[in-house]
N, C-alpha and C positions, 0 to 999 in steps of 0.2 A: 616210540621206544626203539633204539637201537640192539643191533648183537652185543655193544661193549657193555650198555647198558646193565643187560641181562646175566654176563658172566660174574658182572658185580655183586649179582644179588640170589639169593638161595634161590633154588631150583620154584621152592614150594611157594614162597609169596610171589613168583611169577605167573604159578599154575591158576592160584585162588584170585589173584589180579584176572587173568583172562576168561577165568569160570565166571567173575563179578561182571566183568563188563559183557558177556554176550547174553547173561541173563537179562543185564538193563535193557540190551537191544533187541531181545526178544520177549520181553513184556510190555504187554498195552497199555500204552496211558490211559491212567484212572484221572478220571473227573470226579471230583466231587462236589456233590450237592451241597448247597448251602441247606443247614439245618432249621426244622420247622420251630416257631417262634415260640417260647415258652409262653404257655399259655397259666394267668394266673386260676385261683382258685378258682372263683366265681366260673369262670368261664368252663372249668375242667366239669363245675358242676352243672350249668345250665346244658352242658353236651350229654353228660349225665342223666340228665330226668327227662331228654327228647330223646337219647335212646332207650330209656324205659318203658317211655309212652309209645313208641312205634311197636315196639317185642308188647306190648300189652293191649293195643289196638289189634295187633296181628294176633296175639293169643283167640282174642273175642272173635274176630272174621274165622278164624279157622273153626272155632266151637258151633258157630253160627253156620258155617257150611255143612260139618257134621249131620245137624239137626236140621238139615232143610231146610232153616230160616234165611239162608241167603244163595244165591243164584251163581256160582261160577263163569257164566255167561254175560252176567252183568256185572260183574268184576272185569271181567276180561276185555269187555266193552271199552268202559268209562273208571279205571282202576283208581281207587283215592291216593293222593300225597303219599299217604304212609306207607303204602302197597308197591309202590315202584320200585323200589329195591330187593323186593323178595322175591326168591327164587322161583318160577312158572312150575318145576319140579314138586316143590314143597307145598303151592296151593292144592295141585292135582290129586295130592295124598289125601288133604282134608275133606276132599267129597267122598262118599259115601262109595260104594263096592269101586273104588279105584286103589287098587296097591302097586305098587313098584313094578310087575310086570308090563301092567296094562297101561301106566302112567310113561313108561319107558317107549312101548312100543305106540304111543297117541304120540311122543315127540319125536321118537322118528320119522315116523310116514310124516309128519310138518314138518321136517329137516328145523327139527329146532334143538340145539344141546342144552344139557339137560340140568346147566349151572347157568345157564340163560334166566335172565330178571325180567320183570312183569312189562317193566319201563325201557326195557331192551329189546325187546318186539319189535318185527319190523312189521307194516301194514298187512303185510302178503302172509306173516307168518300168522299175526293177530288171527284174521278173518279166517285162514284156515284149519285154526286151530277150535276156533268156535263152531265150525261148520259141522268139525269133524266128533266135537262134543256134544252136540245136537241130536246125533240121528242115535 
């Protein structure tokens, strides 16, 4: 654009012309993701009743820990399929005199955070977390 350009044309669609173009210049190109593929029913459903059975397996293991019928240690060992995904935080609630303090401060001293999954674990953090539940 030139100066004669510019005398031609109102002050104010020159202003909003150059507001327009140094915002396009200083915004980041967005990428957009291709969208996930519609999934029909059936499918919506069988995702459906395997996330019921994992929240209803996990219900039972946590009832089960409560009541001393199952080991946290051997959990933490050899964790089942369903168990992988659940938070290290949330099983440690389910044993017995462990609350939010004590659950807090067992994942610190293992430098483990505390939205950390069972199946997230690193070998070093596993074992010295069971060590550390032991004594």
């Amino acid at each position: 654009m030139n100066l004669g350009e510019i005398g031609a044309r109102p002050l104010a669609e020159v202003r909003a012309e150059a507001i327009l173009a140094a915002q396009m210049a200083a915004s980041p190109v967005k990428i957009s993701a291709a969208a996930a593929p519609e999934r029909s029913l059936d499918q919506r459903m069988d995702a459906l009743k395997r996330a019921n059975d994992i929240r209803t397996a996990r219900a039972k293991l946590k009832k089960d820990l409560k009541a001393n019928r199952a080991s946290i240690h051997a959990i933490l060992m050899d964790p089942p399929e369903y168990l992988l995904t659940a938070k290290v935080f949330d099983m440690l609630l389910a044993v017995p005199k462990y609350g939010r303090v004590k659950t807090n401060r067992i994942l610190n001293q293992c430098r483990i955070s505390p939205s950390k999954t069972i199946g997230g674990l690193s070998e070093r953090q596993r074992t010295e977390l069971i060590s550390l539940l032991r004594r």
